[in-house]
Each structure stands twice: as C-alpha cells, then as structure tokens.
N, C-alpha and C positions, 0 to 999 in steps of 0.2 A: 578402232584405234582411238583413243584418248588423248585430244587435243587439251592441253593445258594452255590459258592463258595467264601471261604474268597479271600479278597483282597491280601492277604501275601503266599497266597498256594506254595507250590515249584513245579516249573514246571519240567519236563525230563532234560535239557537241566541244571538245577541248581543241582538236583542230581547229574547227571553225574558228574559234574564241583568239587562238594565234596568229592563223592566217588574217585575222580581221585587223588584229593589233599590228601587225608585221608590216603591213599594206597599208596603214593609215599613219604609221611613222612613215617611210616612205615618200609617199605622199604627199607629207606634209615637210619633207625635206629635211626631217630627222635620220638616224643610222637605226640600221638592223638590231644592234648590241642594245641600244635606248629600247626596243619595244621587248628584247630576251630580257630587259629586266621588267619593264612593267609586264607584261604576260607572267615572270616567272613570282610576281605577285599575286595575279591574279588566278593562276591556275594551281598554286601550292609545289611546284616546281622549280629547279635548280634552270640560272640562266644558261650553265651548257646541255642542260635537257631539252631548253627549248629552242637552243639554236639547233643542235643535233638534229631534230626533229622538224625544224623549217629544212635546214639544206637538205636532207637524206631524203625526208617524204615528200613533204608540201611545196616548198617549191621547186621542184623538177614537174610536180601535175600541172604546176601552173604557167612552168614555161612550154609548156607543152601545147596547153591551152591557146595560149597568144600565138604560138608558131605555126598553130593553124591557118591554111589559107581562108579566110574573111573579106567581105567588101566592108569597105571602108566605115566604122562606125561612130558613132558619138562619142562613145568612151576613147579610141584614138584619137580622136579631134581635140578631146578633152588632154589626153598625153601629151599630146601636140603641144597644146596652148600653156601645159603647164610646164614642158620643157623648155619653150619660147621665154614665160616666166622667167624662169630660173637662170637662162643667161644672159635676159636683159639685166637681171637685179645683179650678177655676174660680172656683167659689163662696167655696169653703173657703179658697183666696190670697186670695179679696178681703175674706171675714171677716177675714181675718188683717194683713190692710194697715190694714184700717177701725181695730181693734185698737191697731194699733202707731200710727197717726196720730193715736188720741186718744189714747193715750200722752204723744206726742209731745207734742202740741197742750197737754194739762193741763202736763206739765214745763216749756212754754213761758213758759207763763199763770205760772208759781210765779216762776219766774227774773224775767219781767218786772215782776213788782209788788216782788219785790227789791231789781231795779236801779232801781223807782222812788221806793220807800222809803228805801234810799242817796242816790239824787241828791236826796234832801228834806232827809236829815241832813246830807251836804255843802254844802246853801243852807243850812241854819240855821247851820249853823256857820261860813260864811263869813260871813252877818248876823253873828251876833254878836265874831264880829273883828274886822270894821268899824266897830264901835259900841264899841270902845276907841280 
C-alpha cells in the first residue's frame, strides 16, 4: 500500500524551529500569536499553520513531557524563579497604578471642591445682581 505524503508535511527540523520559537516567546513573557507570526516567517508558513500545528501536535508532546512524574529539577527551579519574577514585577505595576489612581483620585477631590466653590461664588453673585 502507497503511503502518499502531502507536499506541505512538517518535517523534524520545522517542528523543532516552532517549538523553539513558541517556548522562547513564552518565556520571555510574550503571547503564543507573537511567536505564530515570527515562526510563520521563518518557516514560509501561514500563522494559523503554525498555531494549528503547535496545539494539535507539539504542544500536547510537551505537556505531556512536564506531567511526567520527575524529581525536582533545575529547569523547574528555573520556572519557579521566573514565575516569582513575573508576579513580583506584577505586584510592583499594581503598586504602581494603586499609586497613580490615588494620585489621581486626591487631584480630583482638589478640582472638585474648586469647581464647587466657583459655582457658589457665581450664585452669590448672581443673587446679588438680582437684588439691584
């Protein structure tokens, strides 16, 4: 029996090339879609080719991989520390909003007692133009 391959098949050598790209966005705390387009450069590929092709094949091997039971390794130590990362700098954006919104919030509070302070001297002052 006469297996035909399609013309478009992904070889080892293009997996690799995605899985690598896929996993260093990632990583680096970019989105999946950012690396379906640079891979879909680099491989001469459509970027729903190479998402198609991460979820369906590649990465279901690889979560498969990691769900293996394992002691404890460097490269999770590594996960670890860069998950640690990511919600200290997390933290440190959301101090930094909290910050700026009460900021915000106090400049609001000044302005508004301002503009209410004005619209009281523009009542008095219209009272008393009307009272000539």
């Amino acid at each position: 029996m006469n297996v035909k391959l399609r013309k478009d098949s992904w070889t080892e050598e293009e997996d690799n090339l995605l899985k690598e790209i896929i996993l260093n966005k990632i990583n680096q705390g970019h989105t999946q879609i950012s690396g379906f387009q640079e891979a879909s450069v680099l491989l001469g590929r459509s970027k729903q080719a190479c998402a198609f092709r991460w979820n369906k094949n590649l990465r279901p091997q690889i979560m498969k991989k990691e769900h293996k039971p394992t002691s404890y390794s460097t490269k999770e130590a590594a996960d670890s520390s860069s998950l640690q990362n990511h919600l200290q700098l997390a933290m440190e954006s959301y101090d930094e909003m909290k910050h700026s919104y009460n900021e915000i919030s106090s400049a609001y509070n000044l302005l508004k007692n301002d503009y209410e302070q004005l619209l009281n001297w523009v009542k008095q002052g219209i009272t008393h133009i009307e009272r000539k």
